[in-house]
C-alpha positions as CSV (number, residue, x, y, z in Angstrom):
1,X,-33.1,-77.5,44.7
2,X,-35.5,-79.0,47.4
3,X,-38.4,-77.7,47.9
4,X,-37.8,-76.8,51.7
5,X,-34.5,-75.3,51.5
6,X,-36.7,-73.0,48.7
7,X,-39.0,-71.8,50.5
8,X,-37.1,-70.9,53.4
9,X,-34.3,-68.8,51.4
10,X,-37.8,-67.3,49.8
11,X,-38.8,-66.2,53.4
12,X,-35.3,-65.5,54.1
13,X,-35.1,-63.0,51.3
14,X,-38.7,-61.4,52.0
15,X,-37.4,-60.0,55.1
16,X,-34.4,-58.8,54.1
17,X,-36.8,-56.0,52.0
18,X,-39.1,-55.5,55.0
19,X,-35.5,-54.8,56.9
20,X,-35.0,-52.3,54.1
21,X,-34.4,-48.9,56.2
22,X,-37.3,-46.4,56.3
23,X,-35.0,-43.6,54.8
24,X,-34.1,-45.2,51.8
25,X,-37.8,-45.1,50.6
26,X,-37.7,-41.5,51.4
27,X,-38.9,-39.1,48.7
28,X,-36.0,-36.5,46.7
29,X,-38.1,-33.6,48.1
30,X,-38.2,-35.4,51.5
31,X,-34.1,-35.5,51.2
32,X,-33.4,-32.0,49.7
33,X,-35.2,-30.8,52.9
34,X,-33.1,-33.2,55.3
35,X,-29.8,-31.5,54.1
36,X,-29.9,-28.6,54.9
37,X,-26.9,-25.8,53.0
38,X,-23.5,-25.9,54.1
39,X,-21.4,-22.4,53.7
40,X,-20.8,-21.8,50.1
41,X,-16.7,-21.3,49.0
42,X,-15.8,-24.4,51.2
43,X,-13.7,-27.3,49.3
44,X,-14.9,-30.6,50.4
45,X,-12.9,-33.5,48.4
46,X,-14.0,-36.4,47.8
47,X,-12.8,-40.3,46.6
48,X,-15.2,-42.4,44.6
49,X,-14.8,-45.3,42.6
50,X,-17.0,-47.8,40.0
51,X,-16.2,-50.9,39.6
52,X,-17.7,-54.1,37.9
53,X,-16.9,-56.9,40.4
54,X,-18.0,-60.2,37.9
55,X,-19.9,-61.4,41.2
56,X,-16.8,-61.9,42.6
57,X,-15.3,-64.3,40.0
58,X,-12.2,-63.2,38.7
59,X,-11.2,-63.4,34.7
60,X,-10.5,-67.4,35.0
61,X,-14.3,-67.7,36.7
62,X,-12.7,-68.8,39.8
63,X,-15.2,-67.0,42.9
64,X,-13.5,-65.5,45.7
65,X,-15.5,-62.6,47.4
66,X,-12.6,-61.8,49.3
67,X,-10.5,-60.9,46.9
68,X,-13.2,-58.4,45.6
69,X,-13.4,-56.9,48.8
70,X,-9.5,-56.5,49.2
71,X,-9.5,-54.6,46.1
72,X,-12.1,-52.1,47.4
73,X,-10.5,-51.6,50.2
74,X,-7.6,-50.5,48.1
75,X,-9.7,-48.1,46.4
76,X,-9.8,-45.8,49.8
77,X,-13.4,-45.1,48.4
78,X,-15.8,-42.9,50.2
79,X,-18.8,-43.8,47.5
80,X,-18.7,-46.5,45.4
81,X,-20.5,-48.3,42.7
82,X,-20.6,-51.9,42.0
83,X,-21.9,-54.0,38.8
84,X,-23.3,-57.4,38.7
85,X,-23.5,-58.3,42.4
86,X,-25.5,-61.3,43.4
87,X,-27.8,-61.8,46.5
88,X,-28.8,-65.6,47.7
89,X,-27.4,-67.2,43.9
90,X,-26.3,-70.7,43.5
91,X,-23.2,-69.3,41.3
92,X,-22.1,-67.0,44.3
93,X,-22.6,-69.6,47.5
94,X,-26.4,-68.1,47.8
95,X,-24.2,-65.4,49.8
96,X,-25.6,-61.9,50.7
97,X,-22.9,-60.2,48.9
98,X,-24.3,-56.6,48.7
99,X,-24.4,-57.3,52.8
100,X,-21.3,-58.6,53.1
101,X,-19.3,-56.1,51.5
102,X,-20.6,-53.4,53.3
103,X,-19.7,-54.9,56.1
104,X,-16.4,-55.7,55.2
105,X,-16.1,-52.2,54.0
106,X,-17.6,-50.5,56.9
107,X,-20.0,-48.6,54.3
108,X,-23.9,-47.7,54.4
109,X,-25.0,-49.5,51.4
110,X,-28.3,-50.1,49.0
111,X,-28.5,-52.5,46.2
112,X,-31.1,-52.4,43.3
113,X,-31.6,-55.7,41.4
114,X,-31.9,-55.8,37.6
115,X,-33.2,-59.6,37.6
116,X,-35.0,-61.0,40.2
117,X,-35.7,-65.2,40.1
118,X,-37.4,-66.3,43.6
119,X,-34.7,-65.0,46.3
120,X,-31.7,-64.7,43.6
121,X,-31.0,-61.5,42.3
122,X,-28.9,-59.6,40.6
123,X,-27.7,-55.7,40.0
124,X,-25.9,-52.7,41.0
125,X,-24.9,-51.7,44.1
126,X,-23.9,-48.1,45.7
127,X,-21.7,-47.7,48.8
128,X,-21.6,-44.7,50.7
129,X,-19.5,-43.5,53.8
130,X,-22.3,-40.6,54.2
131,X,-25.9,-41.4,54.5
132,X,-28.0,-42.4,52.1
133,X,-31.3,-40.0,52.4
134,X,-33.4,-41.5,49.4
135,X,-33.3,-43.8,46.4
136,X,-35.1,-44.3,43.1
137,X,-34.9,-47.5,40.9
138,X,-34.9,-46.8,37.1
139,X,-35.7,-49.8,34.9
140,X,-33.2,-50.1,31.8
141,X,-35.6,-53.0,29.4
142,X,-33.6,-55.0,27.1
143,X,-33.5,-57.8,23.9
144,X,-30.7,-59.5,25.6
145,X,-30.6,-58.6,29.4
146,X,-32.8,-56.2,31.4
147,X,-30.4,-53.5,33.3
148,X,-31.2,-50.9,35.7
149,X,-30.4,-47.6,37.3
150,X,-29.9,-46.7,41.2
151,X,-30.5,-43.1,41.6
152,X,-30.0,-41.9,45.4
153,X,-29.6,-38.7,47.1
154,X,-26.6,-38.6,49.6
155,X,-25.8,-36.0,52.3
156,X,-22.6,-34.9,52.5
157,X,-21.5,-32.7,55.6
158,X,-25.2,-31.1,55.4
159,X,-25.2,-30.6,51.9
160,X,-27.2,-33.3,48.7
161,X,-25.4,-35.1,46.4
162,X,-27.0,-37.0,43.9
163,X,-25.5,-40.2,42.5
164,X,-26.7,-42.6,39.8
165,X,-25.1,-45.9,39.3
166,X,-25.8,-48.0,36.5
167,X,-24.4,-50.8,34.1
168,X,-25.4,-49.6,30.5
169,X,-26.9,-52.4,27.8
170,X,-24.5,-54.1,25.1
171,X,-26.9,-53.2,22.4
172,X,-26.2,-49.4,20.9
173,X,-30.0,-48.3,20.2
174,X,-30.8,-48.8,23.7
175,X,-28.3,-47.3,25.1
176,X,-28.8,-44.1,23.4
177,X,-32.6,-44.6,24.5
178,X,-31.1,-45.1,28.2
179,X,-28.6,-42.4,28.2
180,X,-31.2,-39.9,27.1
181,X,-33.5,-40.5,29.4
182,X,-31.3,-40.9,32.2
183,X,-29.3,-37.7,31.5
184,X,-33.3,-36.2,31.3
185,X,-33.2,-37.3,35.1
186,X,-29.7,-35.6,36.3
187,X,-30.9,-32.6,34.3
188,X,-34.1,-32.0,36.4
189,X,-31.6,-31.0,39.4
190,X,-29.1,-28.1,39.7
191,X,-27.2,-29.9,42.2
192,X,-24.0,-31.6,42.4
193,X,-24.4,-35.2,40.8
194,X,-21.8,-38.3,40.1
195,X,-22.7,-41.1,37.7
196,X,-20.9,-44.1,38.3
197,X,-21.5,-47.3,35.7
198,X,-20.1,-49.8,33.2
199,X,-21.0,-48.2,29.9
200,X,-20.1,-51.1,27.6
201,X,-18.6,-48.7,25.3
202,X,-16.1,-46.1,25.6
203,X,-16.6,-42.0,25.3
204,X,-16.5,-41.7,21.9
205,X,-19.8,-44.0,21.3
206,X,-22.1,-41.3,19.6
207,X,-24.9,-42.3,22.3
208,X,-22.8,-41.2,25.3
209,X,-22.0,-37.9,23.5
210,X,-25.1,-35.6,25.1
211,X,-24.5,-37.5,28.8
212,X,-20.9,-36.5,28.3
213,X,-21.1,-32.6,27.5
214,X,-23.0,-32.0,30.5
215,X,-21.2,-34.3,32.5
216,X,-17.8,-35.0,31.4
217,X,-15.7,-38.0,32.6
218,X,-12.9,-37.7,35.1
219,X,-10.5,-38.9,33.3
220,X,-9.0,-36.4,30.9
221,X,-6.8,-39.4,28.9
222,X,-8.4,-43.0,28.8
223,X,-7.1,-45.6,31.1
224,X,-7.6,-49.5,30.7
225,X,-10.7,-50.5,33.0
226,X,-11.6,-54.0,31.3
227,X,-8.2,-55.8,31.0
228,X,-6.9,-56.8,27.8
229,X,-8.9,-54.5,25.2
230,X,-7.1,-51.3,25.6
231,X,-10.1,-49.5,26.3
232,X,-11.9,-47.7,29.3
233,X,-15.5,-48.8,29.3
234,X,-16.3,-48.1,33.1
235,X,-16.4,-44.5,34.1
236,X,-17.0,-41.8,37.0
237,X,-19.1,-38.6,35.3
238,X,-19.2,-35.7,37.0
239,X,-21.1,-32.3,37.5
240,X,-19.3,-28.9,37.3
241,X,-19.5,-28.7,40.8
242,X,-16.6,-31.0,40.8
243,X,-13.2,-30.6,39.5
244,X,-10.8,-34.1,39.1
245,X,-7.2,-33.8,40.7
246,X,-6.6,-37.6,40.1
247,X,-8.1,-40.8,38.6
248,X,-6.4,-44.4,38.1
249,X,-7.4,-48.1,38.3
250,X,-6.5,-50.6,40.9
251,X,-4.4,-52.9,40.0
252,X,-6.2,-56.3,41.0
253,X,-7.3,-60.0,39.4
254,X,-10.6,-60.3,41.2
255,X,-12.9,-59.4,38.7
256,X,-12.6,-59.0,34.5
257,X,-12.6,-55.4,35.3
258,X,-10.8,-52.9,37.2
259,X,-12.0,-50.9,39.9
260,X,-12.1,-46.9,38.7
261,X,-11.1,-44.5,41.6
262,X,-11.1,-40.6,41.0
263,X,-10.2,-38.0,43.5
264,X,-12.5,-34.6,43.2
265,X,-12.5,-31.6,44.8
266,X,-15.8,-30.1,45.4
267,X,-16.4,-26.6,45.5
268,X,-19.6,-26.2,47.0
């Protein structure tokens, strides 16, 4: 790359962070006194969805962004999280695609990178139709690939939700090291939380098991989420504030995955 065009997508991507929103960095005792406690006995449903988008490259490595996009539009989401989504890379058109989804989507957005290499990066995002009151970045260290967790504090019609997204390591000690601490986290609240990730392994993996009996999956039968193995690896977790009504993937070629959607009703 020449050294010009370098530098200037380095400035480029230093003030995208100082454009980072004030109330994003805002503290979770900050946000629990924002939202303030809606009526109690009121049913609030709710659509959410996780889905590993491949950086927009579908199965075949062929990148098309737009495609991705259509196929989260499909989902009808009102939060969402997203895996392995680029910002400024060479493999993705050095787009802003954290940016440009929300946009397309018409969402309130904020992305946490795993790896950061001059202005690339890369990591999860979370997309929200409700505001996005604070967010914590959890690092997730690895042999093979560094991960991480976005944990953020929604409000929801005056009322915190807390929601971690995350893409879980492909080596099994770790993830029982990252589950545990993670679920140490979500514990420290009462509130309603969501967990939204790629878990590289499915529910039976003896690491997910204490995550799982506090916060069991959506999905009461397992459903296909990375084409072609037969098995759900991508999941939606969720408190017992919420109970499931409906969950089902997408149908869609624009990533190796499929987008996750589950409808909850939310008795707060």
């Amino acid at each position: 790359m020449k050294q010009g065009r370098w530098f200037s997508l380095l400035a480029a991507g230093c003030l995208l962070i100082l454009a980072v929103p004030h109330t994003e960095r805002t503290s979770f005792a900050q946000a629990d006194l924002q939202a303030q406690t809606v009526t109690t006995g009121e049913v609030k449903q709710l659509k959410v969805a996780t889905y590993n988008i491949h950086i927009g490259k579908d199965a075949e490595n062929n990148l098309n962004l737009e495609e991705t996009i259509q196929a989260l539009q499909a989902t009808g989401a009102d939060i969402i999280g997203l895996q392995e989504v680029e910002r400024h890379s060479p493999r993705s058109k050095f787009e802003d695609q954290p940016r440009l989804i929300s946009e397309a989507l018409g969402l309130n957005y904020h992305f946490e990178s795993a790896l950061t290499v001059g202005p690339f990066e890369f990591g999860n995002v979370l997309l929200s139709r409700y505001p996005i009151l604070a967010t914590e970045r959890i690092e997730l260290k690895s042999r093979k690939e560094d991960r991480v967790a976005l944990l953020a504090t929604l409000q929801v019609q005056g009322q915190a939700l807390r929601v971690l997204v995350t893409h879980l390591g492909l080596v099994q000690q770790e993830r029982a090291r990252d589950v545990a601490e993670l679920n140490k986290r979500l514990q420290a609240t009462d509130g309603p939380v969501l967990v939204l990730g790629d878990f590289n392994t499915n529910e039976q993996a003896a690491e997910l098991q204490p995550w799982l009996q506090q916060f069991p999956p959506t999905t009461p039968q397992p459903v296909e989420t990375f084409p072609g193995s037969g098995e759900q690896i991508d999941y939606v977790l969720a408190s017992k504030h919420f109970q499931s009504t409906n969950s089902y993937t997408v149908p869609s070629p624009a990533s190796d995955h499929l987008p996750l959607v589950s409808v909850l009703d939310w008795q707060r």
